[in-house]
VMD Tcl script that draws the C-alpha trace (Angstrom):
set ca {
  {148.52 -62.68 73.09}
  {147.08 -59.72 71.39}
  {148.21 -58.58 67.56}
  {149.45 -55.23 68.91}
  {151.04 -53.27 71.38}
  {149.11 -50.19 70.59}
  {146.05 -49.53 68.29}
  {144.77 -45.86 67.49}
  {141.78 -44.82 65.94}
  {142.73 -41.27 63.80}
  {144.70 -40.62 61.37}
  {145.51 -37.17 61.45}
  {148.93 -35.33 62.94}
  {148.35 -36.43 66.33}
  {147.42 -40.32 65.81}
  {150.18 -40.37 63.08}
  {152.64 -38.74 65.16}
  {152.14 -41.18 68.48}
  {152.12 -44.13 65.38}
  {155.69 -43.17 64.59}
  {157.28 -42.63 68.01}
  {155.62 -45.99 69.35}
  {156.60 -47.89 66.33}
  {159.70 -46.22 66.52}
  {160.64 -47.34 70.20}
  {159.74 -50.98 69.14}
  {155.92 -51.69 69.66}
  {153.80 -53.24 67.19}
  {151.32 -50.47 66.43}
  {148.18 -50.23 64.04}
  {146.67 -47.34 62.91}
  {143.00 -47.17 61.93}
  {141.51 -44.18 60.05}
  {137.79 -44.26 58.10}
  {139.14 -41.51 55.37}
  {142.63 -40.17 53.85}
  {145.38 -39.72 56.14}
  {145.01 -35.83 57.49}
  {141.22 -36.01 56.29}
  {140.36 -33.45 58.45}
  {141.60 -30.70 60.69}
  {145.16 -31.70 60.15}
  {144.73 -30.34 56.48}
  {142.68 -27.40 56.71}
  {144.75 -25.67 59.61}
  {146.78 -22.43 58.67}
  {149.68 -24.12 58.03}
  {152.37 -22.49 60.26}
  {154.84 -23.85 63.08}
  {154.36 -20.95 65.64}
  {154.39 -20.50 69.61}
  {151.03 -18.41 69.06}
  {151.78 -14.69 69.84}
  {148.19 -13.71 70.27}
  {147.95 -16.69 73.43}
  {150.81 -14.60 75.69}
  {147.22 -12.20 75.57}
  {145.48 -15.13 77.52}
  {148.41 -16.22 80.05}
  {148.97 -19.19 78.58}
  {153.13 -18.79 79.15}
  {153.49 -22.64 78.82}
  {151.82 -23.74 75.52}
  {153.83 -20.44 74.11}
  {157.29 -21.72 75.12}
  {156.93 -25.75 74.35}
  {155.49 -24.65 70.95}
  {158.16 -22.17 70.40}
  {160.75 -24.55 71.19}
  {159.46 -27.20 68.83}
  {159.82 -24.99 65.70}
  {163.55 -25.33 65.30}
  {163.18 -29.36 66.23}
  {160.61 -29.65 63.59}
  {162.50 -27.88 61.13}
  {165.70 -29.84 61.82}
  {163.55 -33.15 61.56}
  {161.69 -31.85 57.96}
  {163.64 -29.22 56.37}
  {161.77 -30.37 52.96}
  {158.29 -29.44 54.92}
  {158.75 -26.64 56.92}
  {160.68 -23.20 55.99}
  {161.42 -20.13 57.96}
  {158.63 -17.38 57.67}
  {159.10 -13.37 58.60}
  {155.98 -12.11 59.77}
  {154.82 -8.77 59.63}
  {152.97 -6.91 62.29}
  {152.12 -3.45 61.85}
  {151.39 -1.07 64.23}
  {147.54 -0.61 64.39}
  {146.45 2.72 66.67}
  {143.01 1.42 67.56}
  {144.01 -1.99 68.61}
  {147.12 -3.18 70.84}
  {149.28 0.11 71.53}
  {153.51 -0.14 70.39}
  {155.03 -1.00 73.68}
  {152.19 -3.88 74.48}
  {153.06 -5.02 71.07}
  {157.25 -5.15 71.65}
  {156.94 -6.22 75.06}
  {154.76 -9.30 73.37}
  {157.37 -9.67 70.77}
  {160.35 -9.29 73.56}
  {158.43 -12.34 75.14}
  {158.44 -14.25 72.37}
  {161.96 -13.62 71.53}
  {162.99 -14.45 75.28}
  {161.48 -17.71 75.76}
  {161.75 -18.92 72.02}
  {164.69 -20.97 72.13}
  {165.86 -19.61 68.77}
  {169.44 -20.86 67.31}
  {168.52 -20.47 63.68}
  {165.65 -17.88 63.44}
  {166.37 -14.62 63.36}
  {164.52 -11.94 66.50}
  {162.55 -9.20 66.23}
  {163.37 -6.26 64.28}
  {161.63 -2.55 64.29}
  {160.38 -2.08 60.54}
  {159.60 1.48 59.03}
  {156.87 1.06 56.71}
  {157.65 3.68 54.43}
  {160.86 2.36 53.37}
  {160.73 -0.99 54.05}
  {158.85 -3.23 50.92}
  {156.92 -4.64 53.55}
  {155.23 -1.11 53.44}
  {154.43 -0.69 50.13}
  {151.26 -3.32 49.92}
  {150.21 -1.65 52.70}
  {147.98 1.25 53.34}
  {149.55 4.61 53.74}
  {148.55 5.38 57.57}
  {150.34 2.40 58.82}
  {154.29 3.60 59.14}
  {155.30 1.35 61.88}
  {155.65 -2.35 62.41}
  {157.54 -5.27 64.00}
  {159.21 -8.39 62.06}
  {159.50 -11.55 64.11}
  {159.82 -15.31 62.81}
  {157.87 -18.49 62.62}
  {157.62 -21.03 60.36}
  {155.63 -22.50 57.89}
  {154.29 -25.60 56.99}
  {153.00 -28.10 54.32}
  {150.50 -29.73 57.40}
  {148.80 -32.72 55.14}
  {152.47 -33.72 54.11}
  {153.77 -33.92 57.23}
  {151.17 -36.18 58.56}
  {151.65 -38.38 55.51}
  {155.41 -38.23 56.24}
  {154.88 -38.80 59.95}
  {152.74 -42.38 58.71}
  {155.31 -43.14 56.33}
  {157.83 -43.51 59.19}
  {155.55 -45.39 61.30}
  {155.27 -47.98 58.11}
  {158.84 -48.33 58.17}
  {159.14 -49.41 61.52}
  {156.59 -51.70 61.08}
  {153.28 -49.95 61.97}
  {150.25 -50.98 60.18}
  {148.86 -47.97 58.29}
  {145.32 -48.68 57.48}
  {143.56 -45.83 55.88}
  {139.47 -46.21 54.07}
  {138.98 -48.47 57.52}
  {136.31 -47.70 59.64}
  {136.46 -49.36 63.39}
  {133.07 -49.95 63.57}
  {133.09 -51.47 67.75}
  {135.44 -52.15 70.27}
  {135.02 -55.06 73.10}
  {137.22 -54.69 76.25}
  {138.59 -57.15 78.56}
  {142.62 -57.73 79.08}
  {142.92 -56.37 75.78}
  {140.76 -54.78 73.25}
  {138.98 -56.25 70.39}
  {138.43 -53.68 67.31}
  {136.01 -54.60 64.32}
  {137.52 -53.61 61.16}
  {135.11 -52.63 57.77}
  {136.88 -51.98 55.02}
  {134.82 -51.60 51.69}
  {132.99 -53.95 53.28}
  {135.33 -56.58 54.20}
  {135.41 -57.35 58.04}
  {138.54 -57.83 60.26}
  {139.57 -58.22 63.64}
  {142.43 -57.45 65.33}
  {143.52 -56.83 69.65}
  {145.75 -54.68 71.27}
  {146.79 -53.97 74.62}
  {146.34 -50.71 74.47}
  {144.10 -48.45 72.68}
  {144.52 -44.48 71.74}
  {141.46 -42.15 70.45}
  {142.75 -40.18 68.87}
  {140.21 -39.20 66.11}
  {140.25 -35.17 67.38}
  {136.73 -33.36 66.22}
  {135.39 -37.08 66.02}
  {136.72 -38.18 69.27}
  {133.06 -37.96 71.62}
  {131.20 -40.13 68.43}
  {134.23 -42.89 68.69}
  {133.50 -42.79 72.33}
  {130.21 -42.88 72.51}
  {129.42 -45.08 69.27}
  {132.30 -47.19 69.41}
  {133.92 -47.71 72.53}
  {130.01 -47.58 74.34}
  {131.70 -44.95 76.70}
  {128.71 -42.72 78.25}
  {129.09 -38.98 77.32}
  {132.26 -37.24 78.62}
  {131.26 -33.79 77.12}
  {134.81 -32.89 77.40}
  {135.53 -32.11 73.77}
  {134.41 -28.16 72.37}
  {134.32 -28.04 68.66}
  {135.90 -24.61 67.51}
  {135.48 -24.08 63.73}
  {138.58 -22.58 61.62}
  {138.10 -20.62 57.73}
  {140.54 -20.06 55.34}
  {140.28 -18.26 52.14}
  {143.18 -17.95 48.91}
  {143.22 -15.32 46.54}
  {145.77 -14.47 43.65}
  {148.53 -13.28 45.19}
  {148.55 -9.99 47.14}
  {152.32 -8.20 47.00}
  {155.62 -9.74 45.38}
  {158.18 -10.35 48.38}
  {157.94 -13.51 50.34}
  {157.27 -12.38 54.00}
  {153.98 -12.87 55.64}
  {151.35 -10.51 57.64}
  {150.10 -10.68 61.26}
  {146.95 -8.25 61.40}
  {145.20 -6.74 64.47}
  {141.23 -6.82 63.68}
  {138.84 -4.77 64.96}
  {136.93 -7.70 67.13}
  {140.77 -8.29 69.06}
  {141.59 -11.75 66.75}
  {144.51 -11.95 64.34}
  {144.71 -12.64 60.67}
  {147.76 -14.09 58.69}
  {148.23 -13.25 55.04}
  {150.83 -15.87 53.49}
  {152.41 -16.38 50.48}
  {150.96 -19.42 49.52}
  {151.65 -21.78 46.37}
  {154.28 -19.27 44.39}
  {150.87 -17.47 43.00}
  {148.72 -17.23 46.02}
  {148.04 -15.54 49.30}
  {146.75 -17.80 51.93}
  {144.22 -15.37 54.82}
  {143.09 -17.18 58.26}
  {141.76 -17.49 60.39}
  {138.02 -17.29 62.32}
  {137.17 -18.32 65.18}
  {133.36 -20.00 65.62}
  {131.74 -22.29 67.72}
  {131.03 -25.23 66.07}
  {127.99 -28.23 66.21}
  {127.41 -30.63 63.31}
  {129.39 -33.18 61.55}
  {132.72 -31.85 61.16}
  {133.08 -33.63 57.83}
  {130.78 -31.50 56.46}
  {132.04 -28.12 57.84}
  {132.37 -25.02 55.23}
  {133.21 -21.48 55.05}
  {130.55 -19.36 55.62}
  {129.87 -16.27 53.04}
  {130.20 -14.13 56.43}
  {133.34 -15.73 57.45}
  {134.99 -15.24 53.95}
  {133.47 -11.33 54.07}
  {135.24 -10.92 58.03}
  {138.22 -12.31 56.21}
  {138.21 -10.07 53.35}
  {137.39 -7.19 55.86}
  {140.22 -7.66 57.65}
  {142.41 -7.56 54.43}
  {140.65 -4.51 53.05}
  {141.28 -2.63 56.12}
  {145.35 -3.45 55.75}
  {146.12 -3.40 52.34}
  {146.20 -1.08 49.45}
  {144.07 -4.15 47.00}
  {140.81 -4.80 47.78}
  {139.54 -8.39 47.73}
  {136.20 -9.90 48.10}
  {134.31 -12.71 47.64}
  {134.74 -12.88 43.08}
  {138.73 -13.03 44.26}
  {138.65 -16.50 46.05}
  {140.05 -18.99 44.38}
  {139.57 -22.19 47.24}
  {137.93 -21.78 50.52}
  {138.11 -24.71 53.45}
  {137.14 -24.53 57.16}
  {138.51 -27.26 59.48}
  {137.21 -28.02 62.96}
  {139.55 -27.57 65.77}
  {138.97 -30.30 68.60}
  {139.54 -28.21 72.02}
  {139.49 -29.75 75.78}
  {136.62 -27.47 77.04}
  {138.50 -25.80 79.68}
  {134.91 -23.50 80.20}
  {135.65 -20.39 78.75}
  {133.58 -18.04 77.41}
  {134.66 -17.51 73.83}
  {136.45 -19.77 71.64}
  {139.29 -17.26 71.30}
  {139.90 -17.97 74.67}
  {140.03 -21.50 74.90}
  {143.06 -23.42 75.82}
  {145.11 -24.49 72.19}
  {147.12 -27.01 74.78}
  {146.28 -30.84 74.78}
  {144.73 -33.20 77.63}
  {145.59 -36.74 77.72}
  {143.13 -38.62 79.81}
  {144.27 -42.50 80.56}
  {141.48 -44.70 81.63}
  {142.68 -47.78 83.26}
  {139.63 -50.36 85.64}
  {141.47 -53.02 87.52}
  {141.41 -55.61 85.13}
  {140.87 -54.11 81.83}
  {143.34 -53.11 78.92}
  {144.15 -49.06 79.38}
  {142.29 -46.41 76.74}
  {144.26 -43.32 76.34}
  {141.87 -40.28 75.06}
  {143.92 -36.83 73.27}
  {141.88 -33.87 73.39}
  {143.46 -30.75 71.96}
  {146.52 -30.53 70.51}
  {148.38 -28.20 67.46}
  {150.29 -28.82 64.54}
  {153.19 -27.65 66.48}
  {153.24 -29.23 69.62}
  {152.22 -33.27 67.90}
  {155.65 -34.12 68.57}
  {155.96 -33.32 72.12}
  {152.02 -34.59 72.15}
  {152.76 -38.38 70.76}
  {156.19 -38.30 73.87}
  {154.21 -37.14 76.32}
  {150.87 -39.93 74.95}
  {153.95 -43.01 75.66}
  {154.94 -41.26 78.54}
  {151.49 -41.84 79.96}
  {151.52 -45.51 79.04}
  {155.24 -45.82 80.23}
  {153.84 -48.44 83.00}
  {152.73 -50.62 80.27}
  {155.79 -50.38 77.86}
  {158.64 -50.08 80.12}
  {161.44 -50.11 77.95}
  {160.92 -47.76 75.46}
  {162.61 -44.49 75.26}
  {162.11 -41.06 73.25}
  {164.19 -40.59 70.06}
  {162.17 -38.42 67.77}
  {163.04 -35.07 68.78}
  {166.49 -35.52 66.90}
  {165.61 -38.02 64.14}
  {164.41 -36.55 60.31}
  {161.34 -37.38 58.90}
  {161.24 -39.63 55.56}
  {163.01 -37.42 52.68}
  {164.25 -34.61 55.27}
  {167.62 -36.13 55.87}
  {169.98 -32.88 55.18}
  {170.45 -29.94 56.64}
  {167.69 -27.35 57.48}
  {168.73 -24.48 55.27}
  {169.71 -27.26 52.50}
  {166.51 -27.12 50.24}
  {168.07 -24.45 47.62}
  {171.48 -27.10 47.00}
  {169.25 -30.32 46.71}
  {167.04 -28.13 44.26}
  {169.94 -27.60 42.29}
  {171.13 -31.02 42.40}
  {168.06 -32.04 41.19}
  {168.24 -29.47 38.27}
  {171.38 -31.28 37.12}
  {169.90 -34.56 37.43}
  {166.72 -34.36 35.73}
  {167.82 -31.43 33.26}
  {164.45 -32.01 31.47}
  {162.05 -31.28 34.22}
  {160.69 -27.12 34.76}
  {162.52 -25.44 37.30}
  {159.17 -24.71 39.12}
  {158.46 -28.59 39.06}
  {161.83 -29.76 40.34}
  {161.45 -27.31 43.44}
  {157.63 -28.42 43.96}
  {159.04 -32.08 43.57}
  {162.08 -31.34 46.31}
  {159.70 -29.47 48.72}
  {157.21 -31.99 49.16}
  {159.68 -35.10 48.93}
  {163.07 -33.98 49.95}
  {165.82 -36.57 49.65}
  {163.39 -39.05 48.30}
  {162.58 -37.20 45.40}
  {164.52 -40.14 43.38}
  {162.01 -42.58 44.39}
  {159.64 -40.53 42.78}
  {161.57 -39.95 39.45}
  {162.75 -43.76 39.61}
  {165.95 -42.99 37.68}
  {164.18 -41.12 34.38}
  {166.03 -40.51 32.01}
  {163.57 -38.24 30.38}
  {160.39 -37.26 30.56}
  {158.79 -39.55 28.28}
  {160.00 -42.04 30.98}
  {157.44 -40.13 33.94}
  {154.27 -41.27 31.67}
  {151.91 -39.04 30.86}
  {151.68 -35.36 32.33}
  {147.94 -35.39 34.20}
  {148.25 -31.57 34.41}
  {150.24 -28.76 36.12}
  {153.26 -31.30 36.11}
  {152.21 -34.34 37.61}
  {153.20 -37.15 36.25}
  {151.42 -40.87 35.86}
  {154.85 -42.09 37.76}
  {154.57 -39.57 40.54}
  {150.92 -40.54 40.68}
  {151.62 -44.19 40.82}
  {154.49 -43.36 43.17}
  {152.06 -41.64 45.57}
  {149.36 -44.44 45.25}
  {152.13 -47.15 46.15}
  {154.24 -45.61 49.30}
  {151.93 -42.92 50.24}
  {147.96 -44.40 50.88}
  {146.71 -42.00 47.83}
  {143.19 -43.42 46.57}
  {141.48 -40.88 44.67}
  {142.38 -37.18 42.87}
  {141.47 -35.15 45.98}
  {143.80 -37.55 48.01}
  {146.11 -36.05 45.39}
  {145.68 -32.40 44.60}
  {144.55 -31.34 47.63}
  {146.90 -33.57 50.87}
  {150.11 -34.82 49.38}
  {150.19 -31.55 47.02}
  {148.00 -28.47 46.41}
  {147.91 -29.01 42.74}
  {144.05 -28.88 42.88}
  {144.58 -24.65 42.92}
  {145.98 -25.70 39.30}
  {143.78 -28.13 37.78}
  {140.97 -27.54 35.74}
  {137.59 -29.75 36.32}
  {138.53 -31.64 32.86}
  {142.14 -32.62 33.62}
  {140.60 -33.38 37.89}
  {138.23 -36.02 35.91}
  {140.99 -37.21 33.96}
  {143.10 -38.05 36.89}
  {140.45 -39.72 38.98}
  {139.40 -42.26 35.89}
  {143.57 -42.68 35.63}
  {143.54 -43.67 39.49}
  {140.45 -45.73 39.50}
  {141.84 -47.87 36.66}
  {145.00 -49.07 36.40}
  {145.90 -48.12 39.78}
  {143.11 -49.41 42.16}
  {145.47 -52.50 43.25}
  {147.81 -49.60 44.07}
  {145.50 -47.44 45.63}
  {143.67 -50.43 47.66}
  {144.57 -49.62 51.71}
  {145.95 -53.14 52.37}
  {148.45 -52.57 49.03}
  {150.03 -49.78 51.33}
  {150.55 -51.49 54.43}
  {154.37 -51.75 54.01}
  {155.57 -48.54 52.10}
}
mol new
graphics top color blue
foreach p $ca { graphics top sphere $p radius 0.5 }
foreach p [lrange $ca 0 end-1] q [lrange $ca 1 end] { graphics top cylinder $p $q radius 0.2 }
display resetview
């Protein structure tokens, strides 16, 4: 009999998204992944919960309404994680003409879904705020809702619920070979130590890395399925003082979003390149941060270039190469290919995908192995995720609550602590009394107990693990308090941080 039901190689959104359902349903499930959880493209996407406006462009009706209709489902299920977002489109003369633009946005509306966000309004620029960052030639615009979200969190959330059903969450593990027969055989390394475990059934999915596990693990020929599209982002101090983001037209026919990002920031994506290499080493390029910065100098009244950048990341988006020309036109929807010879234990393969749409991705992944786990049924689409237990507009009354509670934490700290841990944020605080009793203060308000905290439940090994997935404190911390925190993690926590301490959170 083999360890596991189901064993999956990638630990980003997708692979910790089918993790959770399948553990969730009542299979024994391990998860495998050679980094941090959301190591990759899960953390370096734009960060928003959206149905894709600029995709009605390309036809693609279908990805536009499941997406749209997640957003509310996903909000419902993570209120901590995700929060309502106005965006901003104004009305650009050379590009997309008014009545393509509301008939897009009367689309949107129609097939959206929407029970809590609010439709599309018309917006006159020289009133509105939303006007005044703005250049003065643009007096028109639309406002129309999506949401945003904290992407690296939610896969870490989406692995801490698999834990608690009783997946196996094994992060720094490389799965070095495969050997098929009735079930599959995986080689473990981690830091060198060697483990094997089966499983009936096996998943890929590893997204921009999902050809090399085929080819170099599973000893698969080529498929030459998978296109590579690369992704830049760029943050500068923050560009205007209300909270509603931008949609801009460029000139090249894409779409930029300008975000209030962090409290201080303004988050600006995204580019679309094709993409060849290693994805782990993928970086913005100076002429992807200058497009960027183009397309914000065109829009707003502040100019911005490359001295203004205060973090810069590029992740690579793993697309089902549907043949089109340009990567703007490539499919965002995912392809589940199930490969079962007569005889042999069944390999499921996930190209594609979206932060949106994992959800819906890790039903429809069980729905394709149904004929080998018969009895289990979906139950995520109305179930919260770890610490988002309360109601989706409830973040403002557990922030206050938690103001009363811990009296001696910074308002600006009790809110980051809420956002990113919701009902959970006890756990964190473990019943302080005061803030001598969080340990020391590593910098920007993070404490040696919410360190230890994250290193314990939450598969956090080193500072970038940290600062830059289960927070974004790293846009905070200088170079002398990052070095501080790593020697704090590599010493009295490396029990903590070891993967195998964090198989049960």
């Amino acid at each position: 009999m083999a360890d596991f039901d189901l064993a999956i190689i990638g630990g980003g959104i997708n692979g910790a998204g089918i993790a959770r359902d399948a553990a969730g349903r009542g299979l024994k499930v391990v998860l495998v992944e050679q980094n941090d959880l959301a190591s990759g493209t899960s953390s370096a996407s734009s960060k928003l919960i959206h149905g894709g406006l600029r995709y009605l462009e390309h036809g693609a009706l279908s990805l536009v309404r499941a997406a749209l209709s997640e957003r509310e489902v996903l909000l419902r299920a993570a209120p901590h994680l995700l929060r309502p977002l106005r965006f901003v489109l104004p009305v650009e003369r050379s590009a997309r003409s008014r009545l393509a633009l509301r008939l897009g946005l009367l689309l949107y509306d129609l097939i959206g879904r929407r029970e809590i966000l609010p439709g599309t309004r018309s917006l006159d620029l020289i009133g509105d705020e939303a006007g005044q960052p703005l250049k003065r030639r643009f007096q028109r615009g639309y406002e129309y809702s999506d949401c945003f979200a904290d992407d690296s969190r939610l896969v870490v959330a989406n692995a801490i619920g698999a834990a608690e059903a009783g997946a196996l969450i094994l992060t720094r593990t490389r799965c070095t070979r495969v050997d098929r027969s009735d079930a599959w055989q995986l080689i473990l390394n981690a830091r060198g130590r060697r483990e094997v475990v089966t499983a009936r059934v096996l998943i890929n999915a590893a997204g921009p890395w999902v050809d090399t596990v085929a080819e170099t693990v599973l000893r698969q020929s080529p498929q030459r399925h998978l296109r590579l599209d690369k992704g830049s982002h760029i943050v500068v101090p923050r560009l205007y003082d209300h909270e509603r983001a931008y949609i801009l037209q460029a000139a090249d026919a894409r779409v930029v979003f300008a975000i209030p990002f962090e409290h201080d920031f303004t988050l600006i994506g995204t580019t679309d390149r094709n993409f060849s290499g290693d994805p782990a080493a993928v970086a913005p390029t100076g002429e992807e941060i200058e497009y960027l910065c183009g397309v914000i100098n065109n829009y707003f009244r502040t100019t911005i270039g490359m001295p203004d950048v205060v973090w810069a990341f590029a992740g690579v988006r793993a697309l089902y190469d549907d043949g089109a020309r340009t990567p703007q036109d490539i499919g965002r929807d995912y392809t589940l290919v199930l490969d079962k010879p007569y005889g042999q234990a069944p390999l499921l393969t996930v190209y594609g995908g979206k932060l949106t749409t994992y959800r819906r991705l890790a039903e429809d992944a069980l729905d394709k192995l149904s004929r080998f786990f018969p009895r289990s049924r979906p139950w995520t689409a109305k179930s919260p995720l770890p610490g988002g237990d309360f109601v989706y507009d409830g973040v403002p009354a557990l922030v206050a609550r938690a103001r009363q509670h811990w009296p001696f934490l910074a308002g600006p700290q009790v809110e980051r602590l809420v956002r990113a841990y919701g009902t959970r944020v006890e756990r964190v605080l473990q019943g302080a009394a005061c803030l001598e009793d969080l340990g020391e203060n590593l910098g920007a308000g993070l404490t040696a107990a919410e360190v230890r905290y994250l290193a314990a439940n939450e598969w956090a090994q080193t500072a970038d693990d940290v600062l830059w997935r289960r927070s974004k404190l790293g846009l905070r911390f200088s170079q002398t308090e990052r070095g501080a925190l790593e020697r704090f993690m590599t010493a009295p926590l490396a029990d903590a941080g070891d993967s195998r301490y964090n198989r049960r959170p």
